[in-house]
C-alpha positions in Angstrom: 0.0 0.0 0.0 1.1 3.5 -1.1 0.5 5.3 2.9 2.0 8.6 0.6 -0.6 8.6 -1.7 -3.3 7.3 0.5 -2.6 10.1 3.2 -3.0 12.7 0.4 -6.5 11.7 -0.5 -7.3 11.7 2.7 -6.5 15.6 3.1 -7.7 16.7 0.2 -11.0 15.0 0.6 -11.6 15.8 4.0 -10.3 19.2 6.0 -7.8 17.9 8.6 -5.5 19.5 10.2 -2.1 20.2 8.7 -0.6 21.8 11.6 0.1 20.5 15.1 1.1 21.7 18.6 2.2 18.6 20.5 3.6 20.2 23.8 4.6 20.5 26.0 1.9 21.3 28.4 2.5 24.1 31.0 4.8 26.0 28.6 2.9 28.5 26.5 0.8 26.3 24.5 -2.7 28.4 25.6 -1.0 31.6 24.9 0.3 30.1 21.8 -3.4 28.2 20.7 -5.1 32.3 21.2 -3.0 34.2 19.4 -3.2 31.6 16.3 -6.5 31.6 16.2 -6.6 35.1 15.5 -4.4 35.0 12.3 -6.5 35.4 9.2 -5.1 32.7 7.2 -4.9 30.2 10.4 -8.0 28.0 11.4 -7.6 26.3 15.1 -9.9 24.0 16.4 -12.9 25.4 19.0 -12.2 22.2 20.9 -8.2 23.4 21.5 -7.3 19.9 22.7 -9.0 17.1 21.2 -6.6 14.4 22.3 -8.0 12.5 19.5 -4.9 10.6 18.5 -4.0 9.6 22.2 -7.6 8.7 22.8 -7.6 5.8 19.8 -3.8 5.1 21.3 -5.8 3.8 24.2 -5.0 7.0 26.5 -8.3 6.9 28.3 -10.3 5.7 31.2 -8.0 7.6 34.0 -8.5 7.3 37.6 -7.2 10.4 39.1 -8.7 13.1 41.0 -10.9 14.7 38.2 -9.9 13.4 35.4 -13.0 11.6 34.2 -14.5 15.6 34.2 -11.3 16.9 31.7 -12.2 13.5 29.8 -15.4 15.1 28.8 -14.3 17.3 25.7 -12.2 14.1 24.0 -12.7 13.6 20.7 -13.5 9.8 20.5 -13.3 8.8 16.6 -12.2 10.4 13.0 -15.7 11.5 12.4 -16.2 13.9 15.4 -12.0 15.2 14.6 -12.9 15.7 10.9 -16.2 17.6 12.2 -13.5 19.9 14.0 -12.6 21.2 11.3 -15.5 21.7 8.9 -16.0 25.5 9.4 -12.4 26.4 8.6 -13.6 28.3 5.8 -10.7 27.9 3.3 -7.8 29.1 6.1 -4.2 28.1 4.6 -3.5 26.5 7.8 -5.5 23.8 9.9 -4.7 23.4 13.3 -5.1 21.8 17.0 -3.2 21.7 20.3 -3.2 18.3 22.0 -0.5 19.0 24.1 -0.1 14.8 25.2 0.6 14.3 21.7 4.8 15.5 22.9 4.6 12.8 25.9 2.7 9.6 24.5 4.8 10.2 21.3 5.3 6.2 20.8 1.7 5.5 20.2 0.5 9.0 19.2 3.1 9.1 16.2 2.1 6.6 14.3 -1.7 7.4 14.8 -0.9 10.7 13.1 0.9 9.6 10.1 -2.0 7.4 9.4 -4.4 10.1 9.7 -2.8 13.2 9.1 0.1 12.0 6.4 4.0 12.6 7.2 3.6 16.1 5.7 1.8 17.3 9.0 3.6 20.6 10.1 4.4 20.1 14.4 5.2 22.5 16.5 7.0 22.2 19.8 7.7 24.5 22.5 9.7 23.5 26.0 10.0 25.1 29.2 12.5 24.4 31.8 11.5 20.5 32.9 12.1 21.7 36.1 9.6 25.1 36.4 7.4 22.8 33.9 6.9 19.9 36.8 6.0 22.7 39.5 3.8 24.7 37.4 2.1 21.3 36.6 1.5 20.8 40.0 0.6 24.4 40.9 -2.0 23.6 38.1 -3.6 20.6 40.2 -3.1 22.6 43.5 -5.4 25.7 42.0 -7.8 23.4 40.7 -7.8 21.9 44.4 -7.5 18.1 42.5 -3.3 18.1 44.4 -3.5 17.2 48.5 0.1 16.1 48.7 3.2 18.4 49.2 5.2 18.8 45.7 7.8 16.2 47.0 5.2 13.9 48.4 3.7 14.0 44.7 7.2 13.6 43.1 7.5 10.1 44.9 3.9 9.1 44.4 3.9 9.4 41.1 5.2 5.7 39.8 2.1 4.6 41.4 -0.2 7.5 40.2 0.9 6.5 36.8 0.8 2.7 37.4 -2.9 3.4 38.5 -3.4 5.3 35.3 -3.7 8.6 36.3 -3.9 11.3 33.6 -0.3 12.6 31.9 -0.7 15.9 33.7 0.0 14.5 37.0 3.2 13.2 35.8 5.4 16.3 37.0 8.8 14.2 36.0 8.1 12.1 33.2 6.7 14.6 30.8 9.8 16.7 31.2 11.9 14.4 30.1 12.1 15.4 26.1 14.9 14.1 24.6 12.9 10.7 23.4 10.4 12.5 22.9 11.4 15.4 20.3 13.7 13.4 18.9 10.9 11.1 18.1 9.3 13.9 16.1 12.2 15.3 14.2 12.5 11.7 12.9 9.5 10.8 12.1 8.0 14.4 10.5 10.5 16.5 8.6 8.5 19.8 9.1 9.2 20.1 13.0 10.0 23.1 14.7 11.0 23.2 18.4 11.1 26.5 20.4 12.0 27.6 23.8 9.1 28.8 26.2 12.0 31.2 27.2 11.2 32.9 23.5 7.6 33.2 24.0 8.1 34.6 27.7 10.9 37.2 26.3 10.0 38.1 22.9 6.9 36.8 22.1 6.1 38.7 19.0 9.7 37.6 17.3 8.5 34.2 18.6 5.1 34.7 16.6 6.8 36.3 13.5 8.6 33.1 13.7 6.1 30.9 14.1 4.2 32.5 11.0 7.2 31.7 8.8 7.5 28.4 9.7 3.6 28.4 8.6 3.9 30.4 5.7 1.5 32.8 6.4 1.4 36.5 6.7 4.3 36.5 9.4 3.7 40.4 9.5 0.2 39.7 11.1 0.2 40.6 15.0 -2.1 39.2 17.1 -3.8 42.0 19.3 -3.7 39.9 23.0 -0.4 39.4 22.5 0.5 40.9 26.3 -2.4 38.6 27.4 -1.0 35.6 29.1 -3.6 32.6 29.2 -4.0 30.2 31.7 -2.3 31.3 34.3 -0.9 29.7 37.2 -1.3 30.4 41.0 -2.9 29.8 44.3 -6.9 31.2 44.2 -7.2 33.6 46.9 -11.0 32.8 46.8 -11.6 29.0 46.0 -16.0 29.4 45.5 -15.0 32.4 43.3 -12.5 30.4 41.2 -14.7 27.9 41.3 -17.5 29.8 39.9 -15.7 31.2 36.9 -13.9 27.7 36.0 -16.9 24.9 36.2 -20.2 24.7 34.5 -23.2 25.9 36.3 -26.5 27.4 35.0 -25.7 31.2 34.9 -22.4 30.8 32.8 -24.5 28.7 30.3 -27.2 31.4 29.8 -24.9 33.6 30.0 -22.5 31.9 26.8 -26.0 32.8 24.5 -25.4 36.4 25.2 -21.6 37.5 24.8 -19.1 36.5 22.1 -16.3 34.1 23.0 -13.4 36.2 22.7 -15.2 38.7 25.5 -15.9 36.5 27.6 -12.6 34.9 27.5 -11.2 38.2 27.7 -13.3 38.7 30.6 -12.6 35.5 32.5 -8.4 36.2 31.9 -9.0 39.4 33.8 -10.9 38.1 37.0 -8.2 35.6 36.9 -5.5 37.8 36.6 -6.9 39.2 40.3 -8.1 36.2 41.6 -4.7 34.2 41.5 -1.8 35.1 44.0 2.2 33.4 43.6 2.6 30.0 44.9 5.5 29.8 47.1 9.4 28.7 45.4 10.1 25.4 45.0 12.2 24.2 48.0 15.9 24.5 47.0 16.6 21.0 48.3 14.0 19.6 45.5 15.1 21.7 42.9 18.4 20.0 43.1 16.8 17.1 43.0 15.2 17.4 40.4 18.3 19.7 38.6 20.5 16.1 39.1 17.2 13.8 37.5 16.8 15.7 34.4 20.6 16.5 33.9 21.6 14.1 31.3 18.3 14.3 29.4 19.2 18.3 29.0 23.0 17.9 28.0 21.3 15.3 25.3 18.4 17.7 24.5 20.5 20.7 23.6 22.6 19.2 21.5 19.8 17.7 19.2 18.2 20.7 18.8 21.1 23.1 18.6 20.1 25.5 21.6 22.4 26.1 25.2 19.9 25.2 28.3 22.7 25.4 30.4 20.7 27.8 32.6 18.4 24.5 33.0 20.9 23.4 35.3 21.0 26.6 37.6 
């Protein structure tokens, strides 16, 4: 069987994406997924992680806290991920963000090639594995899903995954990228792998960038650009946060009445007020963690040509 060929006529038949972000999570990708969407010539999906590919993988069923309620917006088979896309109204580029595409990369790859075709554009941005596995658990912690300590978690988390807890609650493994990206780079020729350090610094270079690499109108800027999404930190009111972040009646009447982007808008402000710093990571752990991850960094930056000697700080 010509897979080439066949993968063609599957995206010229049907409108699939032809652009993915595949991580990592907790380093942008929100931020990244908004100001996308608002590119002319660029078409994301509504659902911004479908997690369709990791789904059919056999990804599913997961047992930690709250996880069966982030299960919810899954895209379960091709028809409903094709059905994504439909509206796309002739945008040059086609795009979703399933951010556990980066970390289940074994089974996830080859899903995608069958679907998608080896011509599929991926994006990848990393942030410090280190900062990444905190602000992952900060993330369950806001939620209030995390009851252990950071280090308690750290040395739970062979059983959490053993139970089959959800890749977010895997604060180690999902930093450690060198397997992963270099899966990628193999396996798709147009990859592109960026530094959460460029969106955080320079994020409209990082866009202008991002745009090339798309080939679209590169001189487009998106106009939330200072807007950070998704933000991480301790709720200094938990039934406010709450409120704002899980369904109930008046948000639903609500939706029928205000557009998406104001409302979004909206919600990123309250947030913005609502969420106070979570304390430093305890220098002991940060060591820890600094010796774990070493050898997987001094691998890393050599395969993708960038110094993250600061990594190791």
């Amino acid at each position: 069987m010509n897979l080439a060929k066949g993968e063609l006529k599957i995206n010229t038949k049907y409108k699939l994406p032809n652009f993915l972000i595949v991580g990592a999570p907790k380093a942008g990708t929100t931020s990244l997924y908004h100001y996308l969407s608002k590119h002319p010539q660029v078409f994301m999906s509504k659902v911004k992680e479908p997690k369709f590919f990791s789904y059919i993988s056999g990804h599913r069923n997961f047992n930690g806290p709250g996880d069966s309620e982030g299960e919810r917006d899954i895209i379960k088979t091709f028809e409903e991920y094709k059905r994504l896309f439909l509206n796309s109204n002739g945008s040059k580029i086609l795009g979703e963000c399933s951010v556990d595409s980066l970390y289940y990369y074994e089974s996830v790859i080859p899903k995608i090639k069958e679907h998608l075709g080896k011509e599929v554009k991926i994006f990848i941005i990393l942030r410090n594995p280190i900062d990444r596995a905190y602000s992952s658990y900060i993330y369950h912690l806001r939620d209030g899903r995390e009851n252990l300590s950071f280090e308690n978690a750290l040395n739970e988390e062979e059983k959490r995954i053993k139970d089959n807890w959800e890749f977010m609650w895997h604060y180690k493994s999902v930093g450690l990228y060198f397997n992963q990206v270099s899966a990628y780079l193999e396996n798709f020729k147009n990859t592109k792998v960026c530094l959460f350090e460029d969106l955080k610094i320079n994020p409209h270079c990082l866009m202008k960038e991002l745009f090339n690499f798309l080939d679209v109108d590169s001189e487009f800027v998106p106009d939330d650009l200072e807007t950070k999404y998704n933000e991480s930190g301790i709720p200094r009111h938990r039934s406010l946060y709450n409120f704002l972040n899980k369904p109930n009646p008046f948000k639903s009447v609500i939706k029928n009445f205000l557009p998406k982007n104001f409302r979004i808008k909206l919600k990123n402000k309250f947030m913005h007020k609502l969420l106070v710093k979570a304390e430093r990571m305890n220098a002991d752990t940060r060591k820890y963690l600094i010796d774990f991850y070493k050898e997987d960094i001094i691998r890393l930056q050599k395969l993708i040509d960038r110094d993250l000697s600061r990594w190791l700080t």
